[in-house]
C-alpha positions in Angstrom: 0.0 0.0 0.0 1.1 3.3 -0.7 2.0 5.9 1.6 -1.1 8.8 1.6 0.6 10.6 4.9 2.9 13.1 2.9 1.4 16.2 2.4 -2.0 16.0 -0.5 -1.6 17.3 -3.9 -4.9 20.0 -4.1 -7.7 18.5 -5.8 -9.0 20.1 -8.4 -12.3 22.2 -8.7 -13.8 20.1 -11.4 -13.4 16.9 -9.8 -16.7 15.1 -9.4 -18.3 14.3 -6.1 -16.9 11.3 -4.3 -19.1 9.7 -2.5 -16.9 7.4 0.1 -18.1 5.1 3.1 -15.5 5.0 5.7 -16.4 1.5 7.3 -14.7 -1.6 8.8 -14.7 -5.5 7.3 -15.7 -6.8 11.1 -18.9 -4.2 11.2 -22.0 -6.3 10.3 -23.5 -3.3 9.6 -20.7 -2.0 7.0 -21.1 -5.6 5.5 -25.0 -5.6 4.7 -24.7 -2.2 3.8 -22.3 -2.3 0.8 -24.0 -4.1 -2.0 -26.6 -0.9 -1.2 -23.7 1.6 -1.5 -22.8 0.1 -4.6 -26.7 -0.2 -5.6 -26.4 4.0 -5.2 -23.2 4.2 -6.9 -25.0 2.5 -10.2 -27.8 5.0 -9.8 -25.4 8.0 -9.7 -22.8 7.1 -12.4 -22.0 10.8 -12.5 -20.5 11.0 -8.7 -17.3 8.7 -7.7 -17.8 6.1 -5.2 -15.2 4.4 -3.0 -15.3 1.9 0.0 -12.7 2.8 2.7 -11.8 0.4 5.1 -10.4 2.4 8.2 -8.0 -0.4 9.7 -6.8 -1.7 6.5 -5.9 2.3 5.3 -5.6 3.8 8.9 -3.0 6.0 7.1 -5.7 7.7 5.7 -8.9 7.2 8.0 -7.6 7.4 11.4 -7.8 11.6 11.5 -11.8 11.1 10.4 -11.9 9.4 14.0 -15.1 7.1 13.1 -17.4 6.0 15.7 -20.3 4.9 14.3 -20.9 2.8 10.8 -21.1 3.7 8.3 -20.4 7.1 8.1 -20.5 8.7 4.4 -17.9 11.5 3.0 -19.3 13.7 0.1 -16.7 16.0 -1.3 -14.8 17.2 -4.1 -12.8 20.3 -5.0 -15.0 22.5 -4.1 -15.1 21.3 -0.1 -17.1 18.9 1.7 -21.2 18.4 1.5 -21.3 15.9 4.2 -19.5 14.3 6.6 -21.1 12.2 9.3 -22.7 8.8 10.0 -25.8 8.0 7.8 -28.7 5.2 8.6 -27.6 2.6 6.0 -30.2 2.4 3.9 -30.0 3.2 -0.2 -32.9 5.2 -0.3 -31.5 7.7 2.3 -28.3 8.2 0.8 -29.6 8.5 -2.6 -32.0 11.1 -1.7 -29.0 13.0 0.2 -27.1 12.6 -3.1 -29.8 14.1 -5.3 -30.2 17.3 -2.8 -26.6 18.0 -1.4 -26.2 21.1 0.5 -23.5 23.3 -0.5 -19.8 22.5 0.2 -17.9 23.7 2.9 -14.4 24.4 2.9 -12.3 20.3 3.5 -10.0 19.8 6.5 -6.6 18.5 5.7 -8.1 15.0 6.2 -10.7 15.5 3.3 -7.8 16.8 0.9 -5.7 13.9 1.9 -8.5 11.1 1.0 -9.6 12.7 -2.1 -6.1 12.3 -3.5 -5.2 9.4 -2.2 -8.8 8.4 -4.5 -7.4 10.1 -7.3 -3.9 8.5 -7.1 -5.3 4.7 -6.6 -9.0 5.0 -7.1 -9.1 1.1 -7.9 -7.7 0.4 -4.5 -11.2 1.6 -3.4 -13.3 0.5 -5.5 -17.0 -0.1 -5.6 -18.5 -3.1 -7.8 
């Protein structure tokens, strides 16, 4: 695995929206959920979609500090539309997708993620 820690190359403005679930492989929860997520991502071909497992890329998830699953990043260049835990269900995040609320400017974190996406973005892939 590569190392993401070094300091993040911007992302650029015209990126499209990833959409990432930062989850864990022992979470039940994370485990029923994903063939949902990816359910969402076929609905949305527009946005990116990535599966983030936060012990296998700790380099990369452990400044999120996740506490409950699954909790759902929404960004791109422009900053961050959500960040937070989300009740897993495909309908929910699918309607958050098709209404997001304007972005916010991204902590380091964010910026860090998105280009570690950019850089491997089949490490993280979603079916």
């Amino acid at each position: 695995m590569t190392d993401f820690s070094s300091s993040a190359a911007p992302v650029p403005a015209d990126d499209p929206v990833w959409v990432v679930c930062l989850c864990a492989e022992w979470c039940g929860s994370c485990r029923e959920y994903r063939p949902l997520f990816e359910q969402v991502a076929r609905a949305h071909p527009q946005m990116r979609f990535a599966w983030v497992d936060i012990e296998d890329h700790a380099d990369l998830a452990d400044d999120f500090d996740v506490e409950t699953f699954p909790t759902l990043l929404v960004a791109n260049g422009d900053g961050t539309h959500f960040l937070g835990p989300l009740l897993p269900h495909a309908e929910t995040l699918s309607r958050m997708l098709t209404a997001l609320q304007p972005a916010q400017a991204s902590a380091p974190e964010v910026r860090t993620l998105l280009a570690a996406l950019q850089r491997e973005p089949e490490t993280f892939s979603v079916a």
